[in-house]
PDB file as gemmi writes it, atoms N, CA and C in Angstrom:
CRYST1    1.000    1.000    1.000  90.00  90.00  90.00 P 1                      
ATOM      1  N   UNK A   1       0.854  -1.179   0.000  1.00  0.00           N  
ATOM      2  CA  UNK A   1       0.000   0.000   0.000  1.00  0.00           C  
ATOM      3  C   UNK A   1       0.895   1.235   0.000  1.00  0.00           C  
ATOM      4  N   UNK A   2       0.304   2.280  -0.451  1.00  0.00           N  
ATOM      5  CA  UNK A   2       1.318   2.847  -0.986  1.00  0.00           C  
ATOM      6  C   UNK A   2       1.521   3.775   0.422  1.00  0.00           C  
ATOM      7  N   UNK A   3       2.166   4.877   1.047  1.00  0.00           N  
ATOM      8  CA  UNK A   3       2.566   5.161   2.264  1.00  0.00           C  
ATOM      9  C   UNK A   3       1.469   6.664   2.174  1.00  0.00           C  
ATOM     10  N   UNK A   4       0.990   7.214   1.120  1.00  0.00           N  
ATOM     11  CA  UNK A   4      -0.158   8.141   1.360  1.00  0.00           C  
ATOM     12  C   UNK A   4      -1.162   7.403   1.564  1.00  0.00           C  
ATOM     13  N   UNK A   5      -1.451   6.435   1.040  1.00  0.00           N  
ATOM     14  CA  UNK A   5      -3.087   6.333   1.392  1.00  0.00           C  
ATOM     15  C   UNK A   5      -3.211   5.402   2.664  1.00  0.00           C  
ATOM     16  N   UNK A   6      -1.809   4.612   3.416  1.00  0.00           N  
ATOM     17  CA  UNK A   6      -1.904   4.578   4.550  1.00  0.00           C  
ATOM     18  C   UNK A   6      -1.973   5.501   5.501  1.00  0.00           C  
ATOM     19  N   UNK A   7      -0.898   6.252   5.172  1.00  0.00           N  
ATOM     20  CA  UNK A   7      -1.505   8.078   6.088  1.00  0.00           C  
ATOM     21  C   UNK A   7      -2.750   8.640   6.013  1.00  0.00           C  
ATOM     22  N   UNK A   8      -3.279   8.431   5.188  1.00  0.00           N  
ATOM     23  CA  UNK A   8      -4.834   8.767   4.824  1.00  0.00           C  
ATOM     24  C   UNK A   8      -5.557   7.726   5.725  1.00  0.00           C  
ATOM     25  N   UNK A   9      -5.494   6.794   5.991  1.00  0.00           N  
ATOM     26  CA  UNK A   9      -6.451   5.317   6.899  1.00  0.00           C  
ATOM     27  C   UNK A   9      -5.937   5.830   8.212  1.00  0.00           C  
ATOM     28  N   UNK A  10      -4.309   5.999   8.672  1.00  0.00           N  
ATOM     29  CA  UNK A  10      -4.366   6.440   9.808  1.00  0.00           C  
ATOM     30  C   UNK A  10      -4.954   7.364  10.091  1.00  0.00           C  
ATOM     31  N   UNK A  11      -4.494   8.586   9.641  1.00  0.00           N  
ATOM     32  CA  UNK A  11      -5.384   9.744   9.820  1.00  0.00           C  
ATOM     33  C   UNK A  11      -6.882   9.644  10.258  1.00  0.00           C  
ATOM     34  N   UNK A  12      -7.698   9.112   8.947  1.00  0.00           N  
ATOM     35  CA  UNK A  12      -9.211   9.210   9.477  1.00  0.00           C  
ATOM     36  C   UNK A  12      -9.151   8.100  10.181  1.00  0.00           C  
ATOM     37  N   UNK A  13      -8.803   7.108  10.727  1.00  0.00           N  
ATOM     38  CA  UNK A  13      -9.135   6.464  11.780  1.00  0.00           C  
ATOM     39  C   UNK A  13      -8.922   7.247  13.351  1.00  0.00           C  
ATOM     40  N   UNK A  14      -7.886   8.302  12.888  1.00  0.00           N  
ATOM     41  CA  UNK A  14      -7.283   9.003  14.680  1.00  0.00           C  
ATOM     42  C   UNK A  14      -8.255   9.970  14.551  1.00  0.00           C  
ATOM     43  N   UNK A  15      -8.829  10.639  13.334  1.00  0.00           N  
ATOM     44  CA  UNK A  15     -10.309  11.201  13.737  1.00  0.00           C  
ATOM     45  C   UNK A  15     -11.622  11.401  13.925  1.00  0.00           C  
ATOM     46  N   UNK A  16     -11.736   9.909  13.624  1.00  0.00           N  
ATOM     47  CA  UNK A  16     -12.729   9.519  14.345  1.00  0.00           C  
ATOM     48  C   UNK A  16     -12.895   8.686  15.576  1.00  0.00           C  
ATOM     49  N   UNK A  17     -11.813   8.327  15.920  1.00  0.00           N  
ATOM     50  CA  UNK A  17     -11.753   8.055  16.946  1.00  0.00           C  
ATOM     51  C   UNK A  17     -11.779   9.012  18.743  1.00  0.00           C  
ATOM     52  N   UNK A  18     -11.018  10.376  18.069  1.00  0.00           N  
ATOM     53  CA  UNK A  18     -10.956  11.331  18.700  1.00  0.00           C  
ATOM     54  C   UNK A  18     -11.997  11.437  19.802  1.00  0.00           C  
ATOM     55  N   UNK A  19     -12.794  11.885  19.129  1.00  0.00           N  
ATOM     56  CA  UNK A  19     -13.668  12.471  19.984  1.00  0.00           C  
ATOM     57  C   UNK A  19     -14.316  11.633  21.182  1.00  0.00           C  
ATOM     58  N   UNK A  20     -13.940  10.050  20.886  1.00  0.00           N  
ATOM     59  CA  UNK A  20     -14.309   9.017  22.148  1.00  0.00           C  
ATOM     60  C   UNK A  20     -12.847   9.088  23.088  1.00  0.00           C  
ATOM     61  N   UNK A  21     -11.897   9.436  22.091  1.00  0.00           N  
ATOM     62  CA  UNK A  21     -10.622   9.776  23.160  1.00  0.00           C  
ATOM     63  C   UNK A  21     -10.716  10.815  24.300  1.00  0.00           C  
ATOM     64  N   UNK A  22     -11.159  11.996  23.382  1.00  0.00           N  
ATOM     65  CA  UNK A  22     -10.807  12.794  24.039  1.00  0.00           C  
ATOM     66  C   UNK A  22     -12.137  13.074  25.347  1.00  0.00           C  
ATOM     67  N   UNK A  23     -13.299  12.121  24.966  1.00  0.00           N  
ATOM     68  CA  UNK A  23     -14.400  12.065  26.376  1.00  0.00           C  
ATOM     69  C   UNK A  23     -13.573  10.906  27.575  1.00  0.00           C  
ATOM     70  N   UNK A  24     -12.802  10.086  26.829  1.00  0.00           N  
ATOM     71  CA  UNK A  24     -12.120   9.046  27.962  1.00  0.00           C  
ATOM     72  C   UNK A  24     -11.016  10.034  28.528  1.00  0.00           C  
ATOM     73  N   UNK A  25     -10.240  10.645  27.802  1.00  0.00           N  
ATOM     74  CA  UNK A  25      -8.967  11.083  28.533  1.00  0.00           C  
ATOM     75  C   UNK A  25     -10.047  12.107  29.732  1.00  0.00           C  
ATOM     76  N   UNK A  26     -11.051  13.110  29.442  1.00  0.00           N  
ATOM     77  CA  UNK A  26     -11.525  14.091  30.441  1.00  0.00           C  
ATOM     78  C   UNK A  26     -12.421  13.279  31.196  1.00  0.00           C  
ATOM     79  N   UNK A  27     -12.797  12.207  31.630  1.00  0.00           N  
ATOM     80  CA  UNK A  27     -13.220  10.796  32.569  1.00  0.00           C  
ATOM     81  C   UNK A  27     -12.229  11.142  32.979  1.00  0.00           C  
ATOM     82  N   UNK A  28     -11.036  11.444  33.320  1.00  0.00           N  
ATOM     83  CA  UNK A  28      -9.783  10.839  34.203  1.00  0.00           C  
ATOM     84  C   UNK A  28      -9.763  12.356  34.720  1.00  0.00           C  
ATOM     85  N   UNK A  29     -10.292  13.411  34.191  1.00  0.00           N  
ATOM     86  CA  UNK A  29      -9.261  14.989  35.201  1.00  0.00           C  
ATOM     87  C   UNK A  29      -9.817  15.578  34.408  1.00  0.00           C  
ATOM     88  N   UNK A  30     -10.007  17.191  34.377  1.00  0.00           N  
ATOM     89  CA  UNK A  30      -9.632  18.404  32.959  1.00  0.00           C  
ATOM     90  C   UNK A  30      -8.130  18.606  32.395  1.00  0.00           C  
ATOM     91  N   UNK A  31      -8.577  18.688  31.476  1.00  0.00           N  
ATOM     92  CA  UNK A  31      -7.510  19.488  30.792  1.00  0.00           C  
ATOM     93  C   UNK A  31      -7.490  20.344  29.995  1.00  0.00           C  
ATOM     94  N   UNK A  32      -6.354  20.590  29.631  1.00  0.00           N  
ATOM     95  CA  UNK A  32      -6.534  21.772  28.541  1.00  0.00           C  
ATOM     96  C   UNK A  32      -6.517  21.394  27.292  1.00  0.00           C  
ATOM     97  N   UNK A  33      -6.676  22.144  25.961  1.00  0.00           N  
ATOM     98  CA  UNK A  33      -6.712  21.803  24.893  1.00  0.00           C  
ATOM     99  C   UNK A  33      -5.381  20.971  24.371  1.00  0.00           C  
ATOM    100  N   UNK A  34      -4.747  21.951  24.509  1.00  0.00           N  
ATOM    101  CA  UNK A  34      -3.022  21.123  24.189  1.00  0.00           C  
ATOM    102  C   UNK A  34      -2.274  20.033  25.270  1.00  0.00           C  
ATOM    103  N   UNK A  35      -2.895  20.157  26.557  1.00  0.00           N  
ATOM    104  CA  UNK A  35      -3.211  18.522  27.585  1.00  0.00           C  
ATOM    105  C   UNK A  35      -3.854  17.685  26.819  1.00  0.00           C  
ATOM    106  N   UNK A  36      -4.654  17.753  26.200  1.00  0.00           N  
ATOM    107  CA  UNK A  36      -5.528  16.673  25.461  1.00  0.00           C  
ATOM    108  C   UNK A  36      -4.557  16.412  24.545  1.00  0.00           C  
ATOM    109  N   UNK A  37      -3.726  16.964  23.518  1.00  0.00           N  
ATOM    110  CA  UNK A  37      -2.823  16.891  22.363  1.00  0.00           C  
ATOM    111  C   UNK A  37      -1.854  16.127  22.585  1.00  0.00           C  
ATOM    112  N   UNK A  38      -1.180  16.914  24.196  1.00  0.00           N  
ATOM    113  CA  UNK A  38      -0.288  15.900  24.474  1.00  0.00           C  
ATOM    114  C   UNK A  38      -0.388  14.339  25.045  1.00  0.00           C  
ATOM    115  N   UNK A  39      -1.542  14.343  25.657  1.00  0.00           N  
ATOM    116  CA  UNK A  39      -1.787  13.433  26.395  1.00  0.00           C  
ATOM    117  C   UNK A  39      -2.381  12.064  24.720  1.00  0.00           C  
ATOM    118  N   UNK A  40      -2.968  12.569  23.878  1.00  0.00           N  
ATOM    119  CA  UNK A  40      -3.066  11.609  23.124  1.00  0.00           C  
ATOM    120  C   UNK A  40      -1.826  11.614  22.330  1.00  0.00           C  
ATOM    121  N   UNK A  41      -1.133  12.149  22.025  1.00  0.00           N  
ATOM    122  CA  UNK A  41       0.390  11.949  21.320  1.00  0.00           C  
ATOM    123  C   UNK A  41       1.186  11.017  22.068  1.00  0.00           C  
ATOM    124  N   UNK A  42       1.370  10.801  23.680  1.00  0.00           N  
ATOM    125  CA  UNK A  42       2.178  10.063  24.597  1.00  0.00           C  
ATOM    126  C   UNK A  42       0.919   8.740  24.172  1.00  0.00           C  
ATOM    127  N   UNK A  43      -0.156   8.921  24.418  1.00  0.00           N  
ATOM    128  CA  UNK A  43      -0.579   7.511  24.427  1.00  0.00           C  
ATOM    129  C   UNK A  43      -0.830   7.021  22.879  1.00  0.00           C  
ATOM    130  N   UNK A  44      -0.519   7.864  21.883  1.00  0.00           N  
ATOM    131  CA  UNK A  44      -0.663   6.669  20.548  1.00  0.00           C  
ATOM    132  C   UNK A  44       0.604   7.301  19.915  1.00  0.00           C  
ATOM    133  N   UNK A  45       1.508   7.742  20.066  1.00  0.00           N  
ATOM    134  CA  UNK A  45       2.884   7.956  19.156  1.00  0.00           C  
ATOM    135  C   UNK A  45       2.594   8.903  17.897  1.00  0.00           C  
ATOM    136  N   UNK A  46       1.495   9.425  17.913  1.00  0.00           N  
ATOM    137  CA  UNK A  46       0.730  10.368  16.694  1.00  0.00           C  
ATOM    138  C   UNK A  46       0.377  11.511  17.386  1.00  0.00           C  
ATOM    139  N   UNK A  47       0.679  12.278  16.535  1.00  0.00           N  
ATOM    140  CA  UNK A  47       0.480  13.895  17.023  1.00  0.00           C  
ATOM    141  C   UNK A  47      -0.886  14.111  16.334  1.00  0.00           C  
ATOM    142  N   UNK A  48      -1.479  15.114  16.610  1.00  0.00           N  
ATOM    143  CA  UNK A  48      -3.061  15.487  16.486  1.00  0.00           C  
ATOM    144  C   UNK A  48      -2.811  17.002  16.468  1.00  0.00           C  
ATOM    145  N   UNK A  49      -2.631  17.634  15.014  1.00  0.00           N  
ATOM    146  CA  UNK A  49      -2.482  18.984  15.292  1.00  0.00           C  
ATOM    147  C   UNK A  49      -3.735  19.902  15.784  1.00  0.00           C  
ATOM    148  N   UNK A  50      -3.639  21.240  16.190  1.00  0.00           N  
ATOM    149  CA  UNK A  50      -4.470  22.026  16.854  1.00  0.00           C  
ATOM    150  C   UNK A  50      -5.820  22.120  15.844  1.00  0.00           C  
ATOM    151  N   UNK A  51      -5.512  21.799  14.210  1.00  0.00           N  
ATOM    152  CA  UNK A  51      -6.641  22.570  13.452  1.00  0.00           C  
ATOM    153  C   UNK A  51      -7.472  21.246  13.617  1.00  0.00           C  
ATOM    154  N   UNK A  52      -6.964  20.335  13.977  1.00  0.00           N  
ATOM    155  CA  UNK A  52      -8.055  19.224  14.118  1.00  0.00           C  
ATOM    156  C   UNK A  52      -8.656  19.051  15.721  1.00  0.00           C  
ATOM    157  N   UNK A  53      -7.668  18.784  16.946  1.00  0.00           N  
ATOM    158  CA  UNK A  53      -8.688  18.972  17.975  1.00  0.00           C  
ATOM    159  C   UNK A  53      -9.602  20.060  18.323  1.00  0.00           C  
ATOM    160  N   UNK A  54      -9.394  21.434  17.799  1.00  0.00           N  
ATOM    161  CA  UNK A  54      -9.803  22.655  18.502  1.00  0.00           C  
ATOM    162  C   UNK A  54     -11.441  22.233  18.130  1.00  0.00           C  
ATOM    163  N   UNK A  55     -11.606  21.884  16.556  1.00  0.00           N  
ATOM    164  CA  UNK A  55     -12.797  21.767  16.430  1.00  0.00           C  
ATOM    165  C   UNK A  55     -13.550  20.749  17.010  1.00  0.00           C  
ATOM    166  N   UNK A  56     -12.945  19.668  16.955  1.00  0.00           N  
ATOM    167  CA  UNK A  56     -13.270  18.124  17.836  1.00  0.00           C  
ATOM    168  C   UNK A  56     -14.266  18.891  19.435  1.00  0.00           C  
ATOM    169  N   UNK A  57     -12.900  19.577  19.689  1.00  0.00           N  
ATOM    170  CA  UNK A  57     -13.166  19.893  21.369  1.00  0.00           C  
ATOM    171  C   UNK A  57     -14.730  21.210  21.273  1.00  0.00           C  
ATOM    172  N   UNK A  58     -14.489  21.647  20.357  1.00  0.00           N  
ATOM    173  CA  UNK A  58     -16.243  22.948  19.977  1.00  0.00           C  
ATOM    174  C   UNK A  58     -17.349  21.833  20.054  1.00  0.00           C  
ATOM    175  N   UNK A  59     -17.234  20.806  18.851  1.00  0.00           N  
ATOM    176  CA  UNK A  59     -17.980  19.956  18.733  1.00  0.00           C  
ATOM    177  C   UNK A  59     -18.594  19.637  19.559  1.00  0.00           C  
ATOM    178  N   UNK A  60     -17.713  18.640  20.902  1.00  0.00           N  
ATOM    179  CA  UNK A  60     -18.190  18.390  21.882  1.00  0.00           C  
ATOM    180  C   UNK A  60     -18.948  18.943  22.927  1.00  0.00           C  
ATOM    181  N   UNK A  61     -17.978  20.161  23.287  1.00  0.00           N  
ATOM    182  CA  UNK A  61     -18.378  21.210  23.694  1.00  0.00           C  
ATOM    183  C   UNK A  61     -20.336  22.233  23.334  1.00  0.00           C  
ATOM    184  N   UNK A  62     -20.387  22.101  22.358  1.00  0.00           N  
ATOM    185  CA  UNK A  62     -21.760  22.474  21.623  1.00  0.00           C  
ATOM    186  C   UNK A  62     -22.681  21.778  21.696  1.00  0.00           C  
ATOM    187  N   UNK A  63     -22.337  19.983  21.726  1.00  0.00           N  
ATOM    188  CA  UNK A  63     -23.281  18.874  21.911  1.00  0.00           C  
ATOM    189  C   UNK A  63     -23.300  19.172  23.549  1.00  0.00           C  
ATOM    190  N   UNK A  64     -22.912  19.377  24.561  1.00  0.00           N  
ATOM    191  CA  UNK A  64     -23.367  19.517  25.891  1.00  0.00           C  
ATOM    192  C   UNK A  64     -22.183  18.313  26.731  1.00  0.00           C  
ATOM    193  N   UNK A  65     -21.264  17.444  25.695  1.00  0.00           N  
ATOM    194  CA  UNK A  65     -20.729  16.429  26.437  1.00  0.00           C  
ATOM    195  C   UNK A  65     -19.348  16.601  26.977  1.00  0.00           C  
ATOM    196  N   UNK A  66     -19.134  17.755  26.757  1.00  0.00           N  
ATOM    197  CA  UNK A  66     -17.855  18.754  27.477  1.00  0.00           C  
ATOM    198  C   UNK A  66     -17.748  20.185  28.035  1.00  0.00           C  
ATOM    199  N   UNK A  67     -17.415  20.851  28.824  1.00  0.00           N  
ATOM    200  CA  UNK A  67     -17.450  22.574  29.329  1.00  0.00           C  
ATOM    201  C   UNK A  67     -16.457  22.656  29.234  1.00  0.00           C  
ATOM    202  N   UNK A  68     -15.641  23.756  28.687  1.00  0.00           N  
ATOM    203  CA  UNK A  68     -14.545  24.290  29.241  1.00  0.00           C  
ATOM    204  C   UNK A  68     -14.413  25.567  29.611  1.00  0.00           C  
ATOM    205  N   UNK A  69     -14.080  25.706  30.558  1.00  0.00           N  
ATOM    206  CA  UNK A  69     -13.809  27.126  31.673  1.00  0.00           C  
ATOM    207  C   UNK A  69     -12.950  27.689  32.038  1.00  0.00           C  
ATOM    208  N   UNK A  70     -12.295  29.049  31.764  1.00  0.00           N  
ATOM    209  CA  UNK A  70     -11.123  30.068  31.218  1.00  0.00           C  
ATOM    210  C   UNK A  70     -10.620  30.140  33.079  1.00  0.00           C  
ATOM    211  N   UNK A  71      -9.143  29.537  32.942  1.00  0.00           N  
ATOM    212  CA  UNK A  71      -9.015  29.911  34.221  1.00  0.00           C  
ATOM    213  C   UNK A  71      -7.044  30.683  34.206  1.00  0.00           C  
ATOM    214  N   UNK A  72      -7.112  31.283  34.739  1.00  0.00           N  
ATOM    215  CA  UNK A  72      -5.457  31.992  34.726  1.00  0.00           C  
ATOM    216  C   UNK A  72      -4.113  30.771  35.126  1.00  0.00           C  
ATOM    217  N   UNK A  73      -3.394  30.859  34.634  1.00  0.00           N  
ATOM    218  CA  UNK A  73      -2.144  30.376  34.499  1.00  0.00           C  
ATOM    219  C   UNK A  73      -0.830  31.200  34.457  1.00  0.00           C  
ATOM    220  N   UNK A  74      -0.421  31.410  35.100  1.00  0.00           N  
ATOM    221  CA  UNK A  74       0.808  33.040  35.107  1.00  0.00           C  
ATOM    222  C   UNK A  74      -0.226  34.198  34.833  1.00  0.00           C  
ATOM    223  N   UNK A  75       0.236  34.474  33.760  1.00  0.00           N  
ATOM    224  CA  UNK A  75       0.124  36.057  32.608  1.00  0.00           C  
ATOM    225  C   UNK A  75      -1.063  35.429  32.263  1.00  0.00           C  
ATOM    226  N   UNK A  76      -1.326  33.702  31.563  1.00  0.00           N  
ATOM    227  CA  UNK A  76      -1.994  33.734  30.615  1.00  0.00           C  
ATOM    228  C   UNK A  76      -3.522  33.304  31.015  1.00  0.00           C  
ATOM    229  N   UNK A  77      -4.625  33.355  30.040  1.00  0.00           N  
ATOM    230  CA  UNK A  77      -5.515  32.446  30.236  1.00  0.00           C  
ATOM    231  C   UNK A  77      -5.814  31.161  29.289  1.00  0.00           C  
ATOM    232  N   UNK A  78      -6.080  29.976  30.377  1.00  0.00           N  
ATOM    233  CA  UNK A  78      -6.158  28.836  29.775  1.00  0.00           C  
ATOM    234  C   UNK A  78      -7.392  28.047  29.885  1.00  0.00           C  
ATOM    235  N   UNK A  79      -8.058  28.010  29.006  1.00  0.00           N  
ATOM    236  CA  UNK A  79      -9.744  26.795  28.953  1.00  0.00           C  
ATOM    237  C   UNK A  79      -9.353  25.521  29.009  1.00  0.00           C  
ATOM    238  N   UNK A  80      -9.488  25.103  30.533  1.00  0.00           N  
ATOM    239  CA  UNK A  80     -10.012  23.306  31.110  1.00  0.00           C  
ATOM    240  C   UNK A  80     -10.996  22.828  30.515  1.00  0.00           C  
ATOM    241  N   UNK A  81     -11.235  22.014  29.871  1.00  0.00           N  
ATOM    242  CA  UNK A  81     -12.296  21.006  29.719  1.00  0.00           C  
ATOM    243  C   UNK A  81     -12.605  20.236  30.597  1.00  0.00           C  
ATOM    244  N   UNK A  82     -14.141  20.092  30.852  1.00  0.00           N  
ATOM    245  CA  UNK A  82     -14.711  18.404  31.779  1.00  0.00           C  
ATOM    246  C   UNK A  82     -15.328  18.065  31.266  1.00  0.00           C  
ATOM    247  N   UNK A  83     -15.539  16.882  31.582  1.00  0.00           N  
ATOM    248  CA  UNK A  83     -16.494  15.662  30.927  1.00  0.00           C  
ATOM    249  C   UNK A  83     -17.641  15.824  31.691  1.00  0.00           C  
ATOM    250  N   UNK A  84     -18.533  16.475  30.895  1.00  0.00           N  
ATOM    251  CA  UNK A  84     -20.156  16.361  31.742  1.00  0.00           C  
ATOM    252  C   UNK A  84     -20.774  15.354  32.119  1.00  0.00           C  
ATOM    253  N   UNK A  85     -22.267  15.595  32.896  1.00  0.00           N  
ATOM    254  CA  UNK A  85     -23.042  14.064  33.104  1.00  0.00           C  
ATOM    255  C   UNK A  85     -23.332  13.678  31.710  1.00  0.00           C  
ATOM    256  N   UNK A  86     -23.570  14.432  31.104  1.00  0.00           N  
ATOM    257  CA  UNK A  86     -24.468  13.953  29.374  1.00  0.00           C  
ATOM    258  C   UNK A  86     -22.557  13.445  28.913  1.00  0.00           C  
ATOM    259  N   UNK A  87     -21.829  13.805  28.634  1.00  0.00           N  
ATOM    260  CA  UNK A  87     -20.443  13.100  28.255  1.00  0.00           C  
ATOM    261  C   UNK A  87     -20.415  11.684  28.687  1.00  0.00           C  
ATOM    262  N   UNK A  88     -21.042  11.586  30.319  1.00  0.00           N  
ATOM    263  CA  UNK A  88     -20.040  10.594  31.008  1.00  0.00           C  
ATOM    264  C   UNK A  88     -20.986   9.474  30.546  1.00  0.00           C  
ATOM    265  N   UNK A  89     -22.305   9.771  30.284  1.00  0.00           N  
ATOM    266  CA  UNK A  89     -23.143   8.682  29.420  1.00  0.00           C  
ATOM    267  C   UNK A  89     -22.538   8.391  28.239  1.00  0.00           C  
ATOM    268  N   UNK A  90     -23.047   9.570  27.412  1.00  0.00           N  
ATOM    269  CA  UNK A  90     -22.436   9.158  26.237  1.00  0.00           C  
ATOM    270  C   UNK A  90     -21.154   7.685  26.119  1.00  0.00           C  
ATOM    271  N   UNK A  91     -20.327   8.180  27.050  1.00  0.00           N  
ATOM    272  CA  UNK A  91     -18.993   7.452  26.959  1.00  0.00           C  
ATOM    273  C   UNK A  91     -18.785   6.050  27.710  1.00  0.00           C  
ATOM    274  N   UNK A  92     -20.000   6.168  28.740  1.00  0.00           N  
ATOM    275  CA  UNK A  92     -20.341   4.639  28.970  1.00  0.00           C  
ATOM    276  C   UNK A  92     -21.355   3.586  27.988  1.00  0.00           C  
ATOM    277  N   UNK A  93     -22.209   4.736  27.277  1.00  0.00           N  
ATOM    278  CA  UNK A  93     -22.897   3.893  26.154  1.00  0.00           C  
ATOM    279  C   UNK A  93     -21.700   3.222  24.752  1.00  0.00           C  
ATOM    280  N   UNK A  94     -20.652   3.953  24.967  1.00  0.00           N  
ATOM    281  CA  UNK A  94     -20.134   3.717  23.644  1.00  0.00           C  
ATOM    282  C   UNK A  94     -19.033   2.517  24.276  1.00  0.00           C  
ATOM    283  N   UNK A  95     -19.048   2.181  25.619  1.00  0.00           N  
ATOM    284  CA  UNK A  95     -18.511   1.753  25.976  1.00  0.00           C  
ATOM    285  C   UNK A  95     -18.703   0.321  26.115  1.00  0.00           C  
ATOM    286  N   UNK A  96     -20.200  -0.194  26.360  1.00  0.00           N  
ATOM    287  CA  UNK A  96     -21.395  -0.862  25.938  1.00  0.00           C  
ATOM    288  C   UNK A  96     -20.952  -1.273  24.842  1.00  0.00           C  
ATOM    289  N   UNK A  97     -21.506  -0.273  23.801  1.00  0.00           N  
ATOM    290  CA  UNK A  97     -21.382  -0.912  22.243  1.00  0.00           C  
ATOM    291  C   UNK A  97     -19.812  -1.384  22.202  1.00  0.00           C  
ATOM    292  N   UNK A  98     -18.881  -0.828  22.516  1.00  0.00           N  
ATOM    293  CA  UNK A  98     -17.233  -1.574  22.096  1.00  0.00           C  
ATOM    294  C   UNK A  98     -17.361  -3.240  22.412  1.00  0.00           C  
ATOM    295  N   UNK A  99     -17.137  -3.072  23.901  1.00  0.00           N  
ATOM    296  CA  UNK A  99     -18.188  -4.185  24.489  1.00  0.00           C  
ATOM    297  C   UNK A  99     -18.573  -5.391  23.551  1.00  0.00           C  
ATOM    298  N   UNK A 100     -19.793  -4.753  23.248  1.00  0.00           N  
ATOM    299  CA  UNK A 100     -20.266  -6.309  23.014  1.00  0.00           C  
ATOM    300  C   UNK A 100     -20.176  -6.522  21.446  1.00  0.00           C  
ATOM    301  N   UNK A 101     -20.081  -5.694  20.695  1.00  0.00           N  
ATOM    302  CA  UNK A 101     -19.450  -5.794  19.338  1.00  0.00           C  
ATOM    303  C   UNK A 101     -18.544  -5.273  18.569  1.00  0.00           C  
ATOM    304  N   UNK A 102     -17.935  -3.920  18.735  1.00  0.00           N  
ATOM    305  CA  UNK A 102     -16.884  -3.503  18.123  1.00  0.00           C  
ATOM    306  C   UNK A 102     -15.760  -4.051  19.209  1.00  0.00           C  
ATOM    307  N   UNK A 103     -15.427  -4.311  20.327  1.00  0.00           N  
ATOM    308  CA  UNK A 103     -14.434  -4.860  20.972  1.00  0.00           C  
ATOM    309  C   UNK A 103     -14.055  -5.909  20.609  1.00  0.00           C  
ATOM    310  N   UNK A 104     -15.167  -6.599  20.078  1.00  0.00           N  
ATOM    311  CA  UNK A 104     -14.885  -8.664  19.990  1.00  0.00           C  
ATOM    312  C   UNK A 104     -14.062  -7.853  18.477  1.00  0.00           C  
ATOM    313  N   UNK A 105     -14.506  -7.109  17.724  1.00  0.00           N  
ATOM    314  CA  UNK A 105     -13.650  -6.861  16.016  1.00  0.00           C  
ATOM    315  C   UNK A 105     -12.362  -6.785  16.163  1.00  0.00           C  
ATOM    316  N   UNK A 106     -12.303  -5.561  17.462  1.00  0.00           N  
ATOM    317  CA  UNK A 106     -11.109  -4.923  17.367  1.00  0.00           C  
ATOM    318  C   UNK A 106     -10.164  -6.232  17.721  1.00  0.00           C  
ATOM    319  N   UNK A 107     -10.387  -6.583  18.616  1.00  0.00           N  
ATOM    320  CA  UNK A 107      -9.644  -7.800  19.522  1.00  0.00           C  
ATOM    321  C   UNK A 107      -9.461  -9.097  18.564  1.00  0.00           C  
ATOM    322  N   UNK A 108     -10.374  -9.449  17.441  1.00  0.00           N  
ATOM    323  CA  UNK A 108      -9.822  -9.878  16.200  1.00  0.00           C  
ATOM    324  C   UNK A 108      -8.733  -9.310  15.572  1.00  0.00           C  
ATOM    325  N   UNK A 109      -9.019  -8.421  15.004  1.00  0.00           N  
ATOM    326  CA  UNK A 109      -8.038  -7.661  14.212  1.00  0.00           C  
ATOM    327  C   UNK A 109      -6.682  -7.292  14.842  1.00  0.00           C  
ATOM    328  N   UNK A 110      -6.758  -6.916  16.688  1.00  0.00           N  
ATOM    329  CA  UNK A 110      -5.575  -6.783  16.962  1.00  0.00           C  
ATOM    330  C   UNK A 110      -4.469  -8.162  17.147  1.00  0.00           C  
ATOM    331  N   UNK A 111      -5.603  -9.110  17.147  1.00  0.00           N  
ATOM    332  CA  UNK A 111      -5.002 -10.769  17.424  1.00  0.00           C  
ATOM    333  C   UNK A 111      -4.387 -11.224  16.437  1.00  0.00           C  
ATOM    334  N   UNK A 112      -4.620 -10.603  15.098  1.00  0.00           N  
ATOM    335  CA  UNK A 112      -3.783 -10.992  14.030  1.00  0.00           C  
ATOM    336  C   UNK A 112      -2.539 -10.130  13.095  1.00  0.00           C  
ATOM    337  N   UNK A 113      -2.544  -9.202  14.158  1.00  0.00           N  
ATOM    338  CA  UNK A 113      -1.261  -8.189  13.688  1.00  0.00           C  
ATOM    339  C   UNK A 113       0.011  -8.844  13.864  1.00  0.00           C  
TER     340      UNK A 113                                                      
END                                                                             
């Protein structure tokens, strides 16, 4: 396969995946926008530039399944994200569905790498 259109499969697979990432990583704490960046770069070896989470994180944010709230840092100001009650469903329903059918796939597919 040729090495673009695998970058192309990774890619849209890390963005759609995102947005269940980034409701699991804010289950664990807030963070900030570029906490979220880093924190999924350390856990999958792929960077996630800003023009793609900022909107991810509105998204969420607009659906009701994240807040984030401007709080000072030195000089600067910085927006925390949390995982709301409507998030923390969301992310146990999808958690459900992995569960009992996309988990048994994945766990195929990762069994034969």
């Amino acid at each position: 396969m040729p090495a673009s259109i695998e970058e192309d499969l990774i890619r849209a697979a890390t963005r759609g995946f995102s947005r269940i990432f980034v409701l699991w990583l804010l289950s664990h704490g807030s963070l900030s926008g570029y906490g979220i960046m880093k924190k999924m770069e350390n856990l999958t070896k792929r960077s996630l530039n800003s023009g793609t989470m900022y909107p991810v994180l509105y998204e969420l944010e607009r659906g009701g399944l994240i807040v984030g709230e401007w709080a000072r840092k030195g000089r600067r100001m910085i927006k925390y994200y949390y995982i709301t009650e409507e998030g923390s469903k969301v992310l146990e329903n999808v958690r459900e569905l992995f569960g009992k059918t996309i988990g048994k796939i994945l766990l195929e597919f990762l069994g034969r790498i």
